[in-house]
N, C-alpha and C positions, 0 to 999 in steps of 0.2 A: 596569959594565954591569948591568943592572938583571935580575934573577933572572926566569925563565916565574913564578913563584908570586907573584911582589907584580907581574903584569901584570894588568890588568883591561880586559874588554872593553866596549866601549857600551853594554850589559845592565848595567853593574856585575855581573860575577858573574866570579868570581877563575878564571881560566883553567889550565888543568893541561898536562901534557904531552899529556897524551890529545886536549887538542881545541884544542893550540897550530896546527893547520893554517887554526881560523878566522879567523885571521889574514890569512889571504890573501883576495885576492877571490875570491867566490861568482859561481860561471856564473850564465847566467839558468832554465837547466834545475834547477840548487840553490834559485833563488829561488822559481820558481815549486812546486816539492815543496812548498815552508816555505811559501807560502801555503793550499796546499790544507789541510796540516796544520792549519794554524791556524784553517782556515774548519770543519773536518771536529771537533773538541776544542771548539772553543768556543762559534762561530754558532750552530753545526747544534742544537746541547743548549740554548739559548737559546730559538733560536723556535721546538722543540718544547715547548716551555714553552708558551710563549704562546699557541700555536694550542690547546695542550689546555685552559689555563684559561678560553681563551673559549669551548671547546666544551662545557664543562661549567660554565661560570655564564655564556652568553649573556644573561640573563636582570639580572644585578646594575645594568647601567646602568638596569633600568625597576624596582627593587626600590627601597621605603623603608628607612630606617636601620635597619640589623642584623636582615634577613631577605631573605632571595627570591623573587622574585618567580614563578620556574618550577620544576615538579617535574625528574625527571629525564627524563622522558618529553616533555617541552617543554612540557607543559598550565599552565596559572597556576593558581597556589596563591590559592586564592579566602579573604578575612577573613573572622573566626566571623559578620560581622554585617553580609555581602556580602548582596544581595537580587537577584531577577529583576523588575523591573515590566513587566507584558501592558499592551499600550493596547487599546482595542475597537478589532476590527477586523471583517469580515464573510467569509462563506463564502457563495458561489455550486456552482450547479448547472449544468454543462453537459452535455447528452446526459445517459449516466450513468458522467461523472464528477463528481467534487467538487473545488473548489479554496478553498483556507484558506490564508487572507492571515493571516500570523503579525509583528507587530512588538513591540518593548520595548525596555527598557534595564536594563545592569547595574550596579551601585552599590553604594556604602558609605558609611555617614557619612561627613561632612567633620571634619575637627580643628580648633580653634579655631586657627588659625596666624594671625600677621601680615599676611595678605592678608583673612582672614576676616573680623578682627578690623576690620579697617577697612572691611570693606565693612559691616559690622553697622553702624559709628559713622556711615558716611555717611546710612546709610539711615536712623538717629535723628537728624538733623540733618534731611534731607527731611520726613518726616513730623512733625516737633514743629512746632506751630501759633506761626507767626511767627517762626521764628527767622533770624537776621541771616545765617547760614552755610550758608542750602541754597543757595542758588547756586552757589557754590562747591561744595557735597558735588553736586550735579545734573548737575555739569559733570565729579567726577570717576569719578562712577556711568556715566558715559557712553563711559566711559575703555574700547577695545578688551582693554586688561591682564588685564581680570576675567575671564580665560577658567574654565572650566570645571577644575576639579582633578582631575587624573589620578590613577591608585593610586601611580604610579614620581615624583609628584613628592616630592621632600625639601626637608628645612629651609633648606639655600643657595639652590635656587631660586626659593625663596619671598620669601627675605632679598635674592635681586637683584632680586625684579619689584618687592619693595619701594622700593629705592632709587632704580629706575628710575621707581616710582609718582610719588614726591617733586619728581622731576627736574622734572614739568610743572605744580606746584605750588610754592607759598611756604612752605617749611618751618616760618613762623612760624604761618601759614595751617593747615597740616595739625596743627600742635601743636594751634593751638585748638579744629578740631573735634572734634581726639581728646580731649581734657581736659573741653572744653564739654559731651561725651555722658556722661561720667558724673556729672553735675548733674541726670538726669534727675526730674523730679519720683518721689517713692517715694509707696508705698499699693496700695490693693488694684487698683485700675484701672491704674496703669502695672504693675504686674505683670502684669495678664493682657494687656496691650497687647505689653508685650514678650515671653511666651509666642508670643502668636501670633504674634506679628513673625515669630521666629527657628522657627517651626513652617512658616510660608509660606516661607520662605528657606530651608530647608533641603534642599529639591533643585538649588538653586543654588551653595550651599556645599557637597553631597556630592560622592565622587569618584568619576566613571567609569570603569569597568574596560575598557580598549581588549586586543584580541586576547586574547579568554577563548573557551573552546572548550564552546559548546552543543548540546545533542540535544534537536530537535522532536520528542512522539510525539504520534500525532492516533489516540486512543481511537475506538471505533466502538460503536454502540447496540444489536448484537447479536455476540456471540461469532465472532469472524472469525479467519483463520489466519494471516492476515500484517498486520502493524499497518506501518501507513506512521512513517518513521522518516526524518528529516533533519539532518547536522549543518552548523551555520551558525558564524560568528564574528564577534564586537562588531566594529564599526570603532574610529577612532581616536576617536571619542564614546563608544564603550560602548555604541552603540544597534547593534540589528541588526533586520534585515525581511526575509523571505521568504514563498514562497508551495508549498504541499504539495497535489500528486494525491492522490485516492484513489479507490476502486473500491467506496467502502464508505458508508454512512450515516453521517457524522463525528458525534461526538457531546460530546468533551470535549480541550483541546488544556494538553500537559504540556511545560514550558521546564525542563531540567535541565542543571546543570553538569557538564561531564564527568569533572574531576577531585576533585568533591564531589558525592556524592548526597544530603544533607543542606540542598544549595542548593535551589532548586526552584519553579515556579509554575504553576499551574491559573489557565485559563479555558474558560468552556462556550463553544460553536461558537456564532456569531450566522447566521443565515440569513436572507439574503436573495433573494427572487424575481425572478427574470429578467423578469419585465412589472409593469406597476401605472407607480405615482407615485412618483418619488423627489423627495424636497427636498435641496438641495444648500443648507448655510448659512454664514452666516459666525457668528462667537461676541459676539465684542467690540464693542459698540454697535448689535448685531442682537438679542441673545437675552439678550445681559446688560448691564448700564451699566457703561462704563468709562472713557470718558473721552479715548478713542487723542487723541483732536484740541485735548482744555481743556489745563489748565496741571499741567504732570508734578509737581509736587509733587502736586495733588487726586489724580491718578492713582495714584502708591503708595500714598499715603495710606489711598485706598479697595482697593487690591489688597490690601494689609497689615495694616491694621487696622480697616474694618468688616465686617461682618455679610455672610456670605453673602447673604443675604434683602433687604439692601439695593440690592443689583444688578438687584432682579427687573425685568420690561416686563411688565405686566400683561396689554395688550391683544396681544402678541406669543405670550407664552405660552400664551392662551387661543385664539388662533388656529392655534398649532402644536396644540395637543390636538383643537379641533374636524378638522382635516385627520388626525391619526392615525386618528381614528375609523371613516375610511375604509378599505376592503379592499385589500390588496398595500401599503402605503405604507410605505417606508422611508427614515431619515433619517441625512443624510452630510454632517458638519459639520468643513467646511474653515475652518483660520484661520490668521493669520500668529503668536500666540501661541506660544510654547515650551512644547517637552514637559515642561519642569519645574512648568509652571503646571499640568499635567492634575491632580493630585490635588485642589489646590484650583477647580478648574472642574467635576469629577465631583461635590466639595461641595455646588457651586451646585446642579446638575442635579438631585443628587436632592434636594435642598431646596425646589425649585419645583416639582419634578416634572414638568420636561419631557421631553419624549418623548426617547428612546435610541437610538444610532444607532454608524455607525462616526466616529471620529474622527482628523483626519490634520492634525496642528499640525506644525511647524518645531524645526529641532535648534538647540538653543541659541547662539549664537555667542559670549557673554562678556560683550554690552553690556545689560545687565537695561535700561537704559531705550529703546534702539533697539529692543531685541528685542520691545517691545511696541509703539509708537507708529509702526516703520515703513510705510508703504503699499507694499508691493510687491503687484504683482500677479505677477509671473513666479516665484514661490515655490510660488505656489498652483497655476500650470499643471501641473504633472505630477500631482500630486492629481487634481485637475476632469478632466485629461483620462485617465486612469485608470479613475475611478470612471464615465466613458463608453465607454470601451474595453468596460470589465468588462461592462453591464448595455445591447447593444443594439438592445432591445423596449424599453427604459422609454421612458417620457417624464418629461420632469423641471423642476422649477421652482427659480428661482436664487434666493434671498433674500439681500440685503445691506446696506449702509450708507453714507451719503454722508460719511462720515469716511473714510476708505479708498478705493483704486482696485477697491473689489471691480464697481464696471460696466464699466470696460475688461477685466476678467477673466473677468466673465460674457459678455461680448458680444463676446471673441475664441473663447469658448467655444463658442456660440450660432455663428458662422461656422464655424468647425471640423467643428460638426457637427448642421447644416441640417434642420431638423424632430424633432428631440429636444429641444430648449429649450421648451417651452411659454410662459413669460413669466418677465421678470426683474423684480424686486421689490425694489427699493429704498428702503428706511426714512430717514425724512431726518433728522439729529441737527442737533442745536439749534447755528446759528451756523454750519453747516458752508454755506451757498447763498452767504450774501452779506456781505460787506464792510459793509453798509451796512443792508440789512432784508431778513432773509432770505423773509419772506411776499411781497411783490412778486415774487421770481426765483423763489420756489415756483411763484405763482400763472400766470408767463409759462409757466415749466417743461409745466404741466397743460394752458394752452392750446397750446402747439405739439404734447403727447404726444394731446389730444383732437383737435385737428384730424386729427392723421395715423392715431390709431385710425378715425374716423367716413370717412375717405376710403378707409382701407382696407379696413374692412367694409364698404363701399356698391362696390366695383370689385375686390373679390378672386377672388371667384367669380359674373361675371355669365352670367346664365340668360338662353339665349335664347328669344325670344316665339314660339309655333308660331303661323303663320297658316295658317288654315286656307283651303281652297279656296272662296271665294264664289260660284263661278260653277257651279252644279250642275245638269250637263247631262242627269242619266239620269229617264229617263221616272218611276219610283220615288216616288208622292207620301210624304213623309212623315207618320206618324200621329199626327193631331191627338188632342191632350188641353186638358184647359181648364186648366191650369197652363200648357202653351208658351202657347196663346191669349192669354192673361193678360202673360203675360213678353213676347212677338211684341207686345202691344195699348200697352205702357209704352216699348220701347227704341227708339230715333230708326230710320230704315233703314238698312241695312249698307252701305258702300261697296263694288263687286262689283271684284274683283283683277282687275288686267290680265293678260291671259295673256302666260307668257313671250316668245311668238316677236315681241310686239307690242314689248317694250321695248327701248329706246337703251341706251347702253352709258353708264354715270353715270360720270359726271366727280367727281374728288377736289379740284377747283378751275374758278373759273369763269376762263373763255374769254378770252384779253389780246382788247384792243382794237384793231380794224383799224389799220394804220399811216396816217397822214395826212400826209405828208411834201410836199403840197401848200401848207400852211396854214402852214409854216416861216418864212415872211417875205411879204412883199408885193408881188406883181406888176401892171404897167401893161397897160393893155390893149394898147398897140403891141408889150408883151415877148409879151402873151400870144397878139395876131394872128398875129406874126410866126413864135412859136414853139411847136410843139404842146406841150399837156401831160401826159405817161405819170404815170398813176396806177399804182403796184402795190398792187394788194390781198392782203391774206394770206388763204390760207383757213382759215376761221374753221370752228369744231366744232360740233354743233350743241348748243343749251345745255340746263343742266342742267336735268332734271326738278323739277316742281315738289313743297315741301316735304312731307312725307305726315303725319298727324296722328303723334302719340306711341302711340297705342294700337298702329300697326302696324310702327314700328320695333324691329329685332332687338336692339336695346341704346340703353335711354331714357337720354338721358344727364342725371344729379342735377346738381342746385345744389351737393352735397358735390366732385363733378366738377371744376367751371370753381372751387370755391374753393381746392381745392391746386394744380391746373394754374396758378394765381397766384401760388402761394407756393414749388413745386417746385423753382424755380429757386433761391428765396431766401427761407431762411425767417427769415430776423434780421428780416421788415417786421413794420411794429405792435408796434415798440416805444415808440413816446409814453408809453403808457402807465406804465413805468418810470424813473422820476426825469422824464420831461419830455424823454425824449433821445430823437431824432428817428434816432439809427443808432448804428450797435451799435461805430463806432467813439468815441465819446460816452460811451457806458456803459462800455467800457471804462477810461476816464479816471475814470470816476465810480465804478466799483465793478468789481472788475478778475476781484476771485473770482466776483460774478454774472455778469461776462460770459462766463469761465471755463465756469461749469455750461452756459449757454445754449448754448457750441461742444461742449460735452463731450456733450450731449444728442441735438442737430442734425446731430453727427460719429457718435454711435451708432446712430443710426434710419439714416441712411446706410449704415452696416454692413450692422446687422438687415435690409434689402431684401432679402426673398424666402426668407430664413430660417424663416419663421412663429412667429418668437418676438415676443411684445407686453411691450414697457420700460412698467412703471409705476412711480410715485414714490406715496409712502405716509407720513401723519405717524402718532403712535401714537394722536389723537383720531378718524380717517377711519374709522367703523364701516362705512359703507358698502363700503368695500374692503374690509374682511376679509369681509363678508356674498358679496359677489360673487364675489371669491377662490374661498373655499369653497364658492358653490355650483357655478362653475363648474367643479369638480376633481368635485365629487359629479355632472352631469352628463357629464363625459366618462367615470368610469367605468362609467355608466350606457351 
């Protein structure tokens, strides 16, 4: 019989006299103790653990390699070489409050990492003149991957978007563009070429700091007791916007990080006037050349590597200054362009020296070449309708471009909000009307916007003709002088008015014609002996008065009149003249983007009814336009 001492239990663990009773079966009132025990010694000391380590490094899943991301107070631990960027923004005046519109972003360089690194090579494969491989790099530049670099991202992440970069690429493919970009020709010109390259890219390749905790302070211009003070936080871009009350003359506005006061950024208040003229613009093939619509390789090309200066619109520019010169005018430049590109667009600005204003561009999404060449217009609606919200006494003029949907965005604007649009003003870039010649759809363009302008100014506001009383009964001679004599001795006689109790009641159509339901067919004279025949007559009204000269109708009606009452209905007629196509389902066939413009034009003045805003179209040689433009802004604020 085998001894208690060399017995062993299920544990392996050598069993004694003392605990030979575990031998027997355990109740479930035993079981359940020795659970609790075991939950109570083990779990419990476990996921107190756990819940504390994540209470005290919440922060490590958005930290880079070997540091943290948050203090202990939860604020983010901001890099020596984190920055705040202000965009222009404006501050208004209502009553006497003040409201200060505050936006920016927060950032840090980018690292040269694997994702960088390839976006650098594609973009030297786009821009290098001829090469066999931008197609390919154009198409992977296009790629959604390329999102924006967060602070929390690390080297694995970077190494999976890589792999996954590949996946929709030919690796043999990706080998050679990356190998092919360092061929680049060397000297002094590709050196400064590739400076700037990666100087313009670098808000692209920098990383955004999402959930950083900042304080607005809005300075005042004389010594005041309470300073308005706001705290805001980045979203998951790193951009943040707000807007700050005050009681006080704002005068200077301070973005500081909370958990570093060594971070930091200054800008002076912009102020704008609740009345005058605002110009609302677009940027990109309005006020600078760029290309949204030609062939995306000339497009980086020229975003990248030339010359600010070479962007200029000469006769744009010179029109925007002539209209600053005017009193109250302020300028609010809306674009689908990203906030990354603002430093190098402030470049432009003041290098041309166009007039300054607030600016309200789009947060980056990832795709550098969508993010310029898109046409949205519903991007720009909370902008446009905002900066009408804000300002409304102004009255305002839309400036934009026929590369872009910026006219269906002006002219849902313009509906929205009915007698503040003054006119919209559309720049027409080269190649964007027609399929075929764009001067023809321009030229149709002008005559349908001339027709509908000249009919509208001849019936907008018609004046009615006083007539005076010809029939002057009171005894009263009046006193002759040898001017009426003279004027009396030249003018034909006056026709004398009929008094009212004498006139018929006018008819708004003439009289139908008695029934003759006689004359229906042919009767014999025995049909007719035999059987009478009842005529009914209708009673007839009696007819209208006769015509009365023009001189004495309450409203002359123009030739400009009876020529839209023709076309109202339909204004695609008189087309012959365009390729030869007798209708507009012809032109279609024949040139699809002119027919395009012609509905897109004819669907907008449609809108614009009763709006009082005037669509014009504009090339950059039309002096006459800008002449008239501007004097008509310098009349009305006369």
């Amino acid at each position: 019989m085998t001894s208690p001492s060399e017995f062993s239990n299920i544990n392996g663990r050598t069993s004694s006299p003392l605990d030979s009773d575990l031998s027997q079966p355990l109740s479930r009132r035993q079981r359940l103790l020795g659970l609790a025990r075991a939950t109570r010694d083990n779990y419990i000391p476990r996921l107190t653990g756990q819940v504390t380590q994540i209470a005290s490094g919440a922060s490590r899943a958005f930290a880079t390699p070997g540091s943290d991301l948050y203090d202990e107070q939860g604020n983010v631990i901001f890099p020596k070489d984190a920055s705040i960027t202000l965009f222009p923004s404006y501050t208004r005046q209502v009553g006497d409050k003040y409201y200060i519109d505050i936006k920016g972003w927060v950032s840090c360089p980018g690292l040269m990492t694997r994702k960088n690194r390839l976006i650098l090579s594609l973009v030297r494969q786009v821009t290098r003149y001829n090469s066999a491989n931008s197609d390919q790099a154009i198409h992977q530049l296009e790629s959604d991957k390329l999102k924006q670099d967060m602070l929390q991202d690390d080297v694995s992440d970077l190494e999976s978007f890589h792999s996954e970069a590949s996946k929709d690429s030919n690796p043999d493919q990706l080998r050679n563009v990356t190998s092919s970009s360092s061929s680049v020709q060397t000297g002094p010109s590709a050196f400064n070429n590739e400076e700037l390259m990666k100087e313009r890219l670098a808000s692209f390749i920098a990383r955004s700091i999402p959930n950083a905790a900042l304080t607005v302070v809005i300075g005042s211009h004389v010594v005041h007791s309470e300073i308005a003070e706001k705290e805001v936080f980045t979203d998951a871009s790193g951009n943040f916007e707000t807007t700050v009350q005050t009681s006080y003359l704002p005068s200077v506005i301070q973005v500081k990080a909370n958990s570093d006061d060594t971070i930091f950024s200054f800008q002076d208040v912009m102020f704008v006037p609740g009345e005058g003229i605002g110009v609302i613009s677009d940027i990109d093939d309005t006020v600078k050349l760029t290309g949204v619509i030609g062939d995306k390789r000339e497009l980086m090309t020229n975003l990248l590597l030339k010359e600010v200066t070479t962007w200029s619109i000469p006769p744009v520019i010179s029109w925007y200054d002539n209209i600053k010169k005017l009193d109250n005018v302020s300028f609010h430049y809306v674009s689908n362009s990203p906030w990354q590109l603002f430093s190098t667009i402030e470049q432009y600005f003041r290098a041309v020296k166009l007039p300054y204003g607030s600016f309200h561009l789009k947060h980056y999404t990832g795709n550098i070449i969508s993010s310029l060449m898109e046409p949205s217009s519903s991007r720009k609606k909370k902008s446009l309708d905002k900066i009408l919200n804000d300002f409304p006494e102004k009255k305002f003029i839309c400036v934009g471009d026929s590369g872009e949907a910026d006219l269906e965005a002006y002219v849902d604007l313009a509906k929205s909000h009915p007698g503040h649009i003054l006119s919209i003003n559309i720049r027409v870039v080269e190649d964007s009307l027609s399929d075929v010649d764009d001067n023809k759809i321009l030229n149709e363009l002008v005559r349908i916007l001339t027709t509908k302008r000249r009919v509208t100014s001849s019936s907008a506001t018609p004046q009615p003709v006083e007539i005076p009383n010809l029939i002057d009964l009171s005894d009263d001679s009046p006193v002759s002088t040898p001017q009426a004599e003279e004027r009396r001795a030249k003018l034909p006689p006056m026709i004398p008015k009929k008094p009212t109790n004498l006139k018929g009641n006018s008819l708004e159509k003439k009289p139908p014609l008695p029934r003759r339901d006689y004359l229906a067919r042919a009767h014999t004279d025995s049909e007719l002996a035999s059987k009478p025949t009842v005529i009914e007559l209708t009673t007839v009204e009696s007819p209208p008065l006769p015509k009365r000269p023009d001189a004495v109708l309450h409203h002359a009606k123009t030739e400009s009149d009876e020529a839209f009452s023709q076309h109202e209905n339909n204004l695609f007629d008189n087309l012959q003249n365009i390729y030869d196509s007798p209708n507009f389902y012809e032109l279609e066939e024949m040139d699809r983007k002119g027919a395009n413009w012609i509905r897109r034009v004819i669907t907008s003045l449609q809108d614009l009814e009763g709006s009082g805003t005037e669509l014009r179209l504009f090339s950059d040689g039309d002096q006459q336009f800008f002449a008239n433009s501007t004097e008509d802004l310098r009349n009305l604020k006369r």
